[in-house]
C-alpha positions, 0 to 999 in steps of 0.5 A, spaced: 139 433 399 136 426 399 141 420 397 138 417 390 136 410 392 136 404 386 130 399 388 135 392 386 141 396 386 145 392 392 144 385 388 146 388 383 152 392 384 154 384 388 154 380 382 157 385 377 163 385 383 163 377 383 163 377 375 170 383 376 172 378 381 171 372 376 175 376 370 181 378 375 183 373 380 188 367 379 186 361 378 188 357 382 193 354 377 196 360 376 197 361 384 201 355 384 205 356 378 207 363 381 209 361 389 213 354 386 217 360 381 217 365 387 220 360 392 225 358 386 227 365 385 228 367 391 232 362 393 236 362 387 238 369 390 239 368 397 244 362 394 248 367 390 248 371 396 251 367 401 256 366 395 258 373 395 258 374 402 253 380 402 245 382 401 239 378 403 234 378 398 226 379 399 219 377 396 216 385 395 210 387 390 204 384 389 206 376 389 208 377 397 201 381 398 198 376 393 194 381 390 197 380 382 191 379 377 190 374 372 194 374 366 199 380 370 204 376 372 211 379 375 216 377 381 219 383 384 225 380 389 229 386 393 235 386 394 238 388 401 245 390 402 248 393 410 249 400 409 256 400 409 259 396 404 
């Protein structure tokens, strides 16, 4: 069985994945308000780490990666404690 070719399809299917892209994608502010709190979060925590002598926090999920979408903000900071505490 041949493929089904569609004459204008390829243009097509770009501009439709620019226009996603469009909808989902931070602005610019958006990517600047998100690493200004991510930092301030994180070292927040490494502070009350250093406090209590214990765990290293790290930046994880979709803002480490920057992949988070527009208007879905979220901060995800894991905590890592040694083994045997």
């Amino acid at each position: 069985m041949h493929p089904v070719r569609y004459v204008g399809s390829r243009k097509k299917g770009m501009e439709l994945l620019e226009e996603i892209l469009r909808r989902i994608k931070p602005s610019p502010q958006e990517e600047e308000e998100l690493g200004r709190v991510s930092a301030l979060l994180l070292e927040r925590t490494r502070r009350a780490c250093e406090e209590e002598g214990v765990g290293k926090p790290m930046l994880v999920g979709s803002a480490a990666r920057g992949t988070w979408l527009r208007g879905e903000k979220d901060i995800d900071v894991f905590v890592l404690f040694p083994e045997r505490m």
